[in-house]
N, C-alpha and C positions, 0 to 999 in steps of 0.2 A: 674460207676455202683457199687462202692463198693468193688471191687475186688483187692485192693490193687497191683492189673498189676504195677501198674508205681514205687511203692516201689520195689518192689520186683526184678523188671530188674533194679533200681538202684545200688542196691544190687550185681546181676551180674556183673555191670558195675565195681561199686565199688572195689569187688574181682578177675577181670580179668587183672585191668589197675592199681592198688595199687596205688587207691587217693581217697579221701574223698568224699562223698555222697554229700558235698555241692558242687562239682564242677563240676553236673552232671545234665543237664536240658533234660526231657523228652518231648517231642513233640507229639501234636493228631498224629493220623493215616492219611496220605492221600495217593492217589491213587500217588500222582506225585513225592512219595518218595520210596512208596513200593507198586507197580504195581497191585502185587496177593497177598494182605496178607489177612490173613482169618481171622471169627470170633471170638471172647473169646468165643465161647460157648462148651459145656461138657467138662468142666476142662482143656481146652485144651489151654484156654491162658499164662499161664508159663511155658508149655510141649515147644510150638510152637516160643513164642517170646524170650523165656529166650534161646534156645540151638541158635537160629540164633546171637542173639547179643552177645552172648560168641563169636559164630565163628568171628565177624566183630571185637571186642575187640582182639583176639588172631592176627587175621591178622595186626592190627595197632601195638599192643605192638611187636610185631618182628619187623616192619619194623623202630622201634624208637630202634632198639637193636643196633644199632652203636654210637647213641648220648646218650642211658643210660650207654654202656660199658664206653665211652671218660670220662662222666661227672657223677658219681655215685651218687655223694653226692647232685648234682641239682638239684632243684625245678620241679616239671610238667611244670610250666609256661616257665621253663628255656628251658627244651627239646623241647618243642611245639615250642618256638620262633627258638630255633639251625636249628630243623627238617624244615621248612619254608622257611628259608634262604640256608639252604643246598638241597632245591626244593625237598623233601621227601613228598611223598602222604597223606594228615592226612584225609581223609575220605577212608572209608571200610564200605563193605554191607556183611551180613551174611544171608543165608540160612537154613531151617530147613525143610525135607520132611518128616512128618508122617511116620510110617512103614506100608506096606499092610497087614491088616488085614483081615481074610475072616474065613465063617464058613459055613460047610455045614451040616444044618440043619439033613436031611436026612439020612446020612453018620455017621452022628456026629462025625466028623473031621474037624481040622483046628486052629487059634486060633483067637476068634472072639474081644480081647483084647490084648493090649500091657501089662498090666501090669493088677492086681488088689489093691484093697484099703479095708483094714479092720479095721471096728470099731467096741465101743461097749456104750453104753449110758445108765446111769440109775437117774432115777427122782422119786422125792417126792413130791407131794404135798399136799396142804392143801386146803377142799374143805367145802363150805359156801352151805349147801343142801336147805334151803329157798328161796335162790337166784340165784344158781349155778354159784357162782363168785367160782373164787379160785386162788391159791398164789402157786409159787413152789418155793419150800423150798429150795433142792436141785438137784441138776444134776454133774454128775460124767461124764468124758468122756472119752476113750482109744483110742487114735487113730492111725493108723501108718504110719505117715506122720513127715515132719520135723517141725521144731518151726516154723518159719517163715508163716506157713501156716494160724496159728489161726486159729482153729475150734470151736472160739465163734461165728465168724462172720459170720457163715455161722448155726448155729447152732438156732439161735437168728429166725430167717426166717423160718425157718422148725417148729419151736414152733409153729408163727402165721398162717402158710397153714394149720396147723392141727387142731388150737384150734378157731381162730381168724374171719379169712379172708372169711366170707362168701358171695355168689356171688348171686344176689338177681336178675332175671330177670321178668320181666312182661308179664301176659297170653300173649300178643302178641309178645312178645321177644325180647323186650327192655332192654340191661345193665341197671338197675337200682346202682350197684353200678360199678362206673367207676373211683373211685380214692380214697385215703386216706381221702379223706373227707367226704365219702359215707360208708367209713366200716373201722373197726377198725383196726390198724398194732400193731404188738409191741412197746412197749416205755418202756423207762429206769424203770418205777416200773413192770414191764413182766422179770427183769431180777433175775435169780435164787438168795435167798438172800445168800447160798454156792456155788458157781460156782469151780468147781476141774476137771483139764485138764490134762490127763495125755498121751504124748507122748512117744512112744516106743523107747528104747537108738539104738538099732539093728535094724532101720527099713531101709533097706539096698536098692536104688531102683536104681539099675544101667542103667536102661533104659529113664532116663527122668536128668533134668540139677539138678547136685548137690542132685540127689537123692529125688528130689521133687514128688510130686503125688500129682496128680489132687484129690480135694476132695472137689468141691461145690456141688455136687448130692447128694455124699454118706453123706456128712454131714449136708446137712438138712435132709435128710429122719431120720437121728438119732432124731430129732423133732419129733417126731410121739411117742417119748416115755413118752410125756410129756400128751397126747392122753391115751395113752392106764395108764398112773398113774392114771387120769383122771376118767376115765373106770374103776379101780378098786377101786376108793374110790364111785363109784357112787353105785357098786355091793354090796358092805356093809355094804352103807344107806339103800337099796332095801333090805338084810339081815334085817337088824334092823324093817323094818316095814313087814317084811312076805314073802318078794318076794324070790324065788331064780331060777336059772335054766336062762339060756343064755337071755338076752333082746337087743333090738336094740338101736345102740350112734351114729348118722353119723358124719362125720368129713365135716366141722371142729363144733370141739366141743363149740360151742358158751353157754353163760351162760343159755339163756331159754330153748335151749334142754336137758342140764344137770340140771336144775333145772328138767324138765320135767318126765327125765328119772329115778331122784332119786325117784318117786312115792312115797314123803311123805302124811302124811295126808295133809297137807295143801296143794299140788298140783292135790290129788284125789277127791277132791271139786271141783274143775273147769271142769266142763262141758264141753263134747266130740261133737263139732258140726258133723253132719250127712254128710257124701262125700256127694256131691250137691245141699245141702242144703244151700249155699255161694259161692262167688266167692273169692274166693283166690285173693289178692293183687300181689303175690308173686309165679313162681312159684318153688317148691322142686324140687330139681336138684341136 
């Protein structure tokens, strides 16, 4: 899925059992290894899998604590082979239980999160009012999470939900677009031509593995500011030809509603067909 899951508990592994990332192979998920384990979904897949396999890595590296005491200066290979022969256990399972969260509405009491995550995002771009194509320049990011996290990659998605990816169903409500091949995604020229990431030195998060925070929600939604840049270079074409005062952009911002929206003369030539006087292809949703 993109989510760097298997890097990132290598990582864990790496930092728990002090050896190197090449000699560390991750495995899919199956039921016949880990019975109850739950989805990557709401950021929850380096909360959930990274605190369990610390715990299984801590439990193995103690039990090798008599063949790393003997032999200090020996190989992993060396101790793995000692531990084996000396009929020492080298497999361990770890667990990790979510905290219970709860919140009552009502009351407003309780804490309906473990933790939170804060950001802050700002974009430039450059916009083609004839066509309503356009380029972003730049984008800045603040975020308070660790390195490891990369908030381009998640950042990069949130652009295309907002500007891109429109979902085109028919009067009778048929997907008409049902895959990359049907609507547009981001690609390599959609990427800012300044890209500036700036992570917080003190972003301290005791509650998750190594201080980590879940951040695939909150950092696409910071994509939406590529939207609303969007929206205000549309506002000061609409300036330039006479317009002012609040007008309608829906998201996502595709090039013909932005062309549309910038009401130049050349777009105020095209002829307004009458509600039912056509059938829509398509419809606005």
């Amino acid at each position: 899925m993109g989510q760097g899951i298997h890097t990132k508990i290598q990582q864990v592994v790496s930092r728990e059992l002090h050896i190197c990332s090449s000699k560390i192979y991750i495995s899919e998920t199956s039921t016949s290894s880990v019975p109850n384990t739950c989805p990557s979904a709401a950021s929850f897949g380096t909360d959930a899998n990274g605190m369990a396999v610390k715990e299984a890595c801590q439990k193995l590296y103690k039990r090798l604590e008599p063949i790393r005491t003997k032999n200090p200066q020996e190989s992993w290979e060396t101790w793995i082979c000692n531990a084996y022969f000396e009929k020492i256990s080298l497999s361990a399972t770890g667990f990790f239980r979510g905290p219970d969260c709860y919140m009552d509405w009502e009351k407003m009491e309780g804490q309906p999160y473990y933790y939170f995550t804060y950001g802050a995002c700002y974009c430039e771009v450059e916009l083609d009012c004839l066509t309503g194509d356009y380029r972003t320049l730049r984008t800045d990011i603040c975020d308070g999470c660790r390195p490891e996290h990369q908030p381009l990659h998640r950042h990069r998605p949130g652009s295309g939900l907002y500007t891109l990816e429109q979902l085109s169903f028919s009067p009778g409500g048929v997907l008409y677009t049902r895959g990359p091949s049907q609507y547009k995604i981001p690609a390599v020229c959609d990427v800012p031509l300044s890209f500036n990431v700036y992570l917080l030195p003190d972003s301290h998060n005791p509650h998750a593995i190594y201080s980590s925070k879940g951040i695939g929600e909150p950092t696409v939604f910071l994509g939406s500011t590529v939207f609303y840049a969007i929206k205000d270079a549309v506002a000061a074409a609409r300036a330039e030809s006479g317009f002012a005062g609040p007008f309608p952009l829906n998201s996502p911002a595709t090039p013909e509603r932005v062309c549309l929206a910038c009401a130049t003369p050349f777009s105020q030539r095209v002829p307004v067909s009458e509600p039912g006087s056509f059938k829509p292809w398509a419809l606005n949703i």
